[in-house]
C-alpha positions as CSV (number, residue, x, y, z in Angstrom):
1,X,11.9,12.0,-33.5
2,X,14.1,11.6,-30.7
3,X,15.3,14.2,-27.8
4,X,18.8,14.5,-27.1
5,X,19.7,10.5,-28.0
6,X,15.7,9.5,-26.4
7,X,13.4,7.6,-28.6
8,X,9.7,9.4,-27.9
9,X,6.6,8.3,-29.0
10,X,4.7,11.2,-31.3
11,X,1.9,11.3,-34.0
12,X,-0.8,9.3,-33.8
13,X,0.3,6.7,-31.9
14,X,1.2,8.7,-28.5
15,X,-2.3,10.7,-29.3
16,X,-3.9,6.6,-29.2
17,X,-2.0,6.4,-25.7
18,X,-3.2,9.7,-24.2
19,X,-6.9,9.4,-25.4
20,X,-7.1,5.8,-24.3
21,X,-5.4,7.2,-20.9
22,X,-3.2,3.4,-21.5
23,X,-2.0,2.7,-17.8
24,X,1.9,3.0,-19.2
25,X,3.1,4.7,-22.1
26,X,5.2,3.3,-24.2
27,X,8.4,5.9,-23.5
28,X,7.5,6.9,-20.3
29,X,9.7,10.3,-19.6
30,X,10.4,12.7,-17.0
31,X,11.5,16.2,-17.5
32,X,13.4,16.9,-13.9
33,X,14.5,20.2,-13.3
34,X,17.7,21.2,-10.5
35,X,16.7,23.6,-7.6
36,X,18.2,27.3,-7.9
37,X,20.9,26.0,-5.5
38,X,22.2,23.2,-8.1
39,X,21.4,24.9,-11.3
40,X,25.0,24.5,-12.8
41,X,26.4,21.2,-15.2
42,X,28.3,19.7,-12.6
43,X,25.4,19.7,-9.9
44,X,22.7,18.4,-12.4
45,X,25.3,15.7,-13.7
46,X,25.5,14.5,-10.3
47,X,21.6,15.2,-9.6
48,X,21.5,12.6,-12.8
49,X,23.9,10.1,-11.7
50,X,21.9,9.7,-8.1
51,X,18.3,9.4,-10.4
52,X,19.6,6.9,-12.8
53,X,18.7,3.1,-11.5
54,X,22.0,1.1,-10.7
55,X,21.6,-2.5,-10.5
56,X,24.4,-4.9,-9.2
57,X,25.2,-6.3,-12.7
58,X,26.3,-2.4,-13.6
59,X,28.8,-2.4,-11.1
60,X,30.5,-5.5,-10.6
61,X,33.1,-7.6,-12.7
62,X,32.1,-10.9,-12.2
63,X,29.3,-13.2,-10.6
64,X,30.6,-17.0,-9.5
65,X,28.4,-19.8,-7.4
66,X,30.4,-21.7,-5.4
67,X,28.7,-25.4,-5.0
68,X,30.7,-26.8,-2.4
69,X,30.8,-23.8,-0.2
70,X,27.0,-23.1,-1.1
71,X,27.5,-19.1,-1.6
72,X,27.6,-16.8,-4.2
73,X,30.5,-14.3,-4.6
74,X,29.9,-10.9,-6.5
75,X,33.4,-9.1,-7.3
76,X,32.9,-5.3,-7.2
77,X,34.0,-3.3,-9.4
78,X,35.6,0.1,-7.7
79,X,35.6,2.0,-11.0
80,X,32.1,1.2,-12.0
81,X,31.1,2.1,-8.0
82,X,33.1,5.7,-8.2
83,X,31.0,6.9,-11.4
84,X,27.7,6.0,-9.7
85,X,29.0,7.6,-6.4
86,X,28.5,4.9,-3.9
87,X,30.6,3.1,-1.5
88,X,30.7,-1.3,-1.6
89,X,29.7,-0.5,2.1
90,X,26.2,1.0,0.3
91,X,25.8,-2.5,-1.7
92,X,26.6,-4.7,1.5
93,X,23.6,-2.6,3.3
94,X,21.5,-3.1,0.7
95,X,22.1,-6.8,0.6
96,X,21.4,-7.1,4.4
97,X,18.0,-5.2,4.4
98,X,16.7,-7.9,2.0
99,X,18.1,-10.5,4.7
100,X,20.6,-12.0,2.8
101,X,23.9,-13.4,5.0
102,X,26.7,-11.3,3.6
103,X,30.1,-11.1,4.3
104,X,32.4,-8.7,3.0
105,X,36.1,-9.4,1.6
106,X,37.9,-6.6,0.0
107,X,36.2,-6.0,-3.1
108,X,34.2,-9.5,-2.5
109,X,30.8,-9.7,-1.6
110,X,29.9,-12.9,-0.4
111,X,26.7,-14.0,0.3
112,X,25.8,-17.6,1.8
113,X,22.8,-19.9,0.2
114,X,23.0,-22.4,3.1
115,X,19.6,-23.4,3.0
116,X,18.9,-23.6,-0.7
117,X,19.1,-26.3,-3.3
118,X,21.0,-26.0,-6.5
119,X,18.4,-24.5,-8.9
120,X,17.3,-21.7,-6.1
121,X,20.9,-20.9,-5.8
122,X,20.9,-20.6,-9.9
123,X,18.0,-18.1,-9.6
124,X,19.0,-16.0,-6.3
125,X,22.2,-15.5,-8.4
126,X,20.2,-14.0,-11.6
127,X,17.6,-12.2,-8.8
128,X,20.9,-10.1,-7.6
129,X,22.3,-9.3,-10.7
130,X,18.8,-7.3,-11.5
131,X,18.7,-5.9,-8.3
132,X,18.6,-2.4,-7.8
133,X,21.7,-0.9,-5.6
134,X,20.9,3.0,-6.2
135,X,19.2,5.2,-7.7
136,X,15.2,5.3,-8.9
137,X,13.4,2.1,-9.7
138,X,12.4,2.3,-13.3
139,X,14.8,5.5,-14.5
140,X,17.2,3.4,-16.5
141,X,18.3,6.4,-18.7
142,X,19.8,10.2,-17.9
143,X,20.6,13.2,-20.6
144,X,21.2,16.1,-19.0
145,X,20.1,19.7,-21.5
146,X,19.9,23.0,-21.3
147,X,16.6,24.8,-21.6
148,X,17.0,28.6,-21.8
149,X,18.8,29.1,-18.7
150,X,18.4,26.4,-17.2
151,X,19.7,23.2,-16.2
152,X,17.6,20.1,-16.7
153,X,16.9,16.2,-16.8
154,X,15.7,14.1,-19.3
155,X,14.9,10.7,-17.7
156,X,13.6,7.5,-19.7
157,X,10.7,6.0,-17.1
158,X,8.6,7.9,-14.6
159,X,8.2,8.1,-11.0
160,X,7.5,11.1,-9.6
161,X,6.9,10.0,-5.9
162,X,10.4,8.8,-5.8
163,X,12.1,11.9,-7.9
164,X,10.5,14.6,-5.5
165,X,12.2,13.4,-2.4
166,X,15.4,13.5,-3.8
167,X,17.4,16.2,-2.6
168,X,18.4,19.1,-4.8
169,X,15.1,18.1,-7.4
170,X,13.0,21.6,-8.0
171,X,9.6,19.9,-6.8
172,X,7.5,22.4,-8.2
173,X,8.9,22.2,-12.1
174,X,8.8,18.0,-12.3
175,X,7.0,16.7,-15.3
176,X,5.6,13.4,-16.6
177,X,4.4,11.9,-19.9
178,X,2.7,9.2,-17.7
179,X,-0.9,10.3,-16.8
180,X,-1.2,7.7,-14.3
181,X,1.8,8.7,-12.4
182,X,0.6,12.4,-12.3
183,X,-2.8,11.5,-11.0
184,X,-1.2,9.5,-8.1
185,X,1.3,11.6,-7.1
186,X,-0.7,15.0,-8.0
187,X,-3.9,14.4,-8.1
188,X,-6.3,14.9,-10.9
189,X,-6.7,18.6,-12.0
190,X,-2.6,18.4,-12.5
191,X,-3.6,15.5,-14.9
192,X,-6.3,17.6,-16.7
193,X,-3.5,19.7,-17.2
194,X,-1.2,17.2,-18.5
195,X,-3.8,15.6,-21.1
196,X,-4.2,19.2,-22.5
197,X,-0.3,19.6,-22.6
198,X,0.3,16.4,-24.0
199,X,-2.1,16.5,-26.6
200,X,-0.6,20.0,-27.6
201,X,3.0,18.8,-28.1
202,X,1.9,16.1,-30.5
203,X,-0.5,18.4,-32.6
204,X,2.6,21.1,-32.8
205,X,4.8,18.7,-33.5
206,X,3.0,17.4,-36.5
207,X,2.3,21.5,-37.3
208,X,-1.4,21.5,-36.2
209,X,-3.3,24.5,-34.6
210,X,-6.4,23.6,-33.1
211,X,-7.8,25.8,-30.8
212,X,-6.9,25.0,-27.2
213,X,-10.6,24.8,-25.8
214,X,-11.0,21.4,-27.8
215,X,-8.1,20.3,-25.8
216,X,-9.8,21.1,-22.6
217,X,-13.3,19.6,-23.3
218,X,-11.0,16.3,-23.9
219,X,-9.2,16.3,-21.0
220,X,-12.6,17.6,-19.3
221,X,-14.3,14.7,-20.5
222,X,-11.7,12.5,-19.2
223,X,-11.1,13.6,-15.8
224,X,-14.9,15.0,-14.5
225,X,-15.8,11.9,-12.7
């Protein structure tokens, strides 16, 4: 069963992945909710847009090594860079905080590989097509759904510490599937909580009522020391 075009895992095998408290799961998911002041489609489809993990292979049109010249010259695409809502000036800076030499050329980025051999050059060139321009590291899918009233975020990966900085993110309504991430960012009574939560949407899902103070002697068992 999927959520709103999102593969989860349910049944038995996301109960295997909660018991055995696995370090990821294997759909790692974040529900992310708007604050009061960006509650509305628009705001949470660009709320979406800023989560979502760009890489430079998303937004440009073409990658070429130039042998002679020893450099490597990425041609931007503007279209792609307007529907993630940054600038090329946002890519150069990026570039230049990981201390590559850059120059910029209209809608070239050019960056020089003075120093390297042949194969390095081969491999900084597939390095910067996986590198991440904007966004979340790890989030590499949005939905945005309504729940009652409200606005919200579906998001394939999990990182809270990153999410909860962003700016119009409703801190206090975040969610995980990933225990791990919980515990470091929350601490460990919000992961007792998740364990019992978890555990509930898979039994309900499969039609099961048990009694919720099995749940809790679980996740008590888990998380006491």
């Amino acid at each position: 069963a999927g959520v709103a075009q999102m593969q989860i895992t349910l049944g038995l095998p996301r109960l295997i992945e909660i018991l055995d408290a696995r370090k990821r799961p294997s759909t790692p998911l974040m529900e992310i909710y708007p604050d009061t002041s960006h509650n509305n489609e628009k705001d949470a489809r660009i709320l979406a847009e800023k989560i979502k993990e760009v890489k430079l292979k998303e937004i440009m049109s073409s990658i070429n090594i130039d042998f002679g010249g020893k450099k490597i010259e990425a041609e931007i695409d503007s279209k792609s860079l307007k529907d993630v809502h940054i600038g090329i000036q946002k890519v150069f800076d990026k570039l230049k905080d990981r201390k590559f030499k850059v120059n910029l050329s209209g809608n070239k980025i050019i960056i020089h590989v003075d120093e390297m051999d042949f194969k390095d050059i081969y491999k900084t060139k597939e390095k910067l097509k996986e590198m991440v321009i904007s966004g979340v590291k790890g989030i590499s899918q949005v939905v945005v759904s309504k729940k009652g009233r409200d606005f919200m975020i579906y998001a394939t990966g999990s990182n809270l510490r990153e999410v909860i900085e962003i700016k119009g993110v409703n801190r206090d309504k975040i969610s995980s599937n990933d225990l791990h991430d919980i515990n470091a960012v929350f601490g460990i009574e919000a992961t007792r909580r998740a364990i019992i939560n978890e555990i509930k949407n898979v039994l309900q899902n499969q039609g099961l009522d048990i009694d919720e103070r099995h749940l809790s002697l679980v996740a008590d068992a888990m998380t006491y020391s």
